[in-house]
C-alpha positions in Angstrom: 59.2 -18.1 -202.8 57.6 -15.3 -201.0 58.6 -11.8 -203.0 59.3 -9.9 -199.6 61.7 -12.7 -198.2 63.9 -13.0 -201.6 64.0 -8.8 -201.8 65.6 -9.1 -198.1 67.9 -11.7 -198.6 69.0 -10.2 -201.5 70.0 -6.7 -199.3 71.6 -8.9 -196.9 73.8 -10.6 -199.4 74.4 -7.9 -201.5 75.0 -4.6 -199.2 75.9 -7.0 -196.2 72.6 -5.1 -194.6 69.2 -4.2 -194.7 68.1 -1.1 -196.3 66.8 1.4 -194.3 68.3 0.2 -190.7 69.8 3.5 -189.0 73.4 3.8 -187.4 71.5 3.6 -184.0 70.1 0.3 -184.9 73.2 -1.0 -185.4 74.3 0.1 -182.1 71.0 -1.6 -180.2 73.0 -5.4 -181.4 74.2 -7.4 -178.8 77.5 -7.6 -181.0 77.9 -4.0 -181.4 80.6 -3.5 -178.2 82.7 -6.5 -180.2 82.6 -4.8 -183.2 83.8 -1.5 -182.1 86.5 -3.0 -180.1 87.9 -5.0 -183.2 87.7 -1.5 -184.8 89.5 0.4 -182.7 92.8 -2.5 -182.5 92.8 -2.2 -186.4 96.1 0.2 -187.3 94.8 2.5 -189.9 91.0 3.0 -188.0 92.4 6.4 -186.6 94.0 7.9 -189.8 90.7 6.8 -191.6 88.2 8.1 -189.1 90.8 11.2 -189.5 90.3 11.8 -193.0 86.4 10.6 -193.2 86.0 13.9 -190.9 88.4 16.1 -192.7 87.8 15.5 -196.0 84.4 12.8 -196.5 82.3 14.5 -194.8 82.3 17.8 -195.6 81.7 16.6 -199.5 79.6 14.1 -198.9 77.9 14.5 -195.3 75.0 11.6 -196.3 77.3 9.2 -196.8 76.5 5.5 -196.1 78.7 3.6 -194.4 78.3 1.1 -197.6 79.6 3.7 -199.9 82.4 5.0 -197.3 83.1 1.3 -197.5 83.4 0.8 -201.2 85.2 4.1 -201.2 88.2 3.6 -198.7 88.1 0.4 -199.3 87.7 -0.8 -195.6 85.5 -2.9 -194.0 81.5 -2.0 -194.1 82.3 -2.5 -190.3 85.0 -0.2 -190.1 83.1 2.3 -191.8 79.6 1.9 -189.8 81.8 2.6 -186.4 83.3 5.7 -188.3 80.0 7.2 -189.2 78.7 6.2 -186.0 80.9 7.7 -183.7 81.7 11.1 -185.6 77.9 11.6 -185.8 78.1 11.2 -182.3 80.4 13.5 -181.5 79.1 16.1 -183.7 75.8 15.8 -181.7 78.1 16.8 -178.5 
C-alpha cells in the first residue's frame, strides 16, 4: 500500500482531520454553514466559547481545535467553530 495514502488515512481516522489544514480551510467546505448551525443550537456552545476566550486562550493561544476538543471534552466540531469564530473576531 502506498506509504503516503496509509499516513493520511491514518490522520483522518485518528485526529478526525488532516494535519496541517487551516481553520479557513475548513470554512471553504460546502458543509461548513451546517456545521456551524448545529453548533450554535447545542446548549452549552455559548458558555464554552465563553470560557475558551476567557480562560483557553490566554494560556494556550495556539491551541488546536483537536486538543480544545480532548480538553473540554466537546466535539472536534464544536471546538473548530469556537476557534474559528473568536479568531475572527479578534481580527475585527
Amino acid at each position: 500500500m502506498d506509504t503516503s495514502w496509509s499516513k493520511y488515512m491514518r490522520d483522518v481516522i485518528i485526529l478526525g482531520s488532516v494535519k496541517g489544514l487551516s481553520l479557513e480551510e475548513y470554512v471553504d467546505n460546502p458543509l461548513w454553514t451546517i456545521l456551524v448551525e448545529t453548533v450554535h443550537k447545542m446548549i452549552m456552545y455559548p458558555h464554552h466559547k465563553a470560557y475558551v476566550q476567557r480562560e483557553i486562550l490566554l494560556e494556550h493561544p495556539d491551541i488546536s481545535f483537536q486538543e480544545l476538543a480532548v480538553n473540554l471534552e466537546i466535539s472536534r466540531g464544536e471546538a473548530l467553530v469556537i476557534l474559528y469564530e473568536l479568531k475572527k473576531e479578534k481580527a475585527e
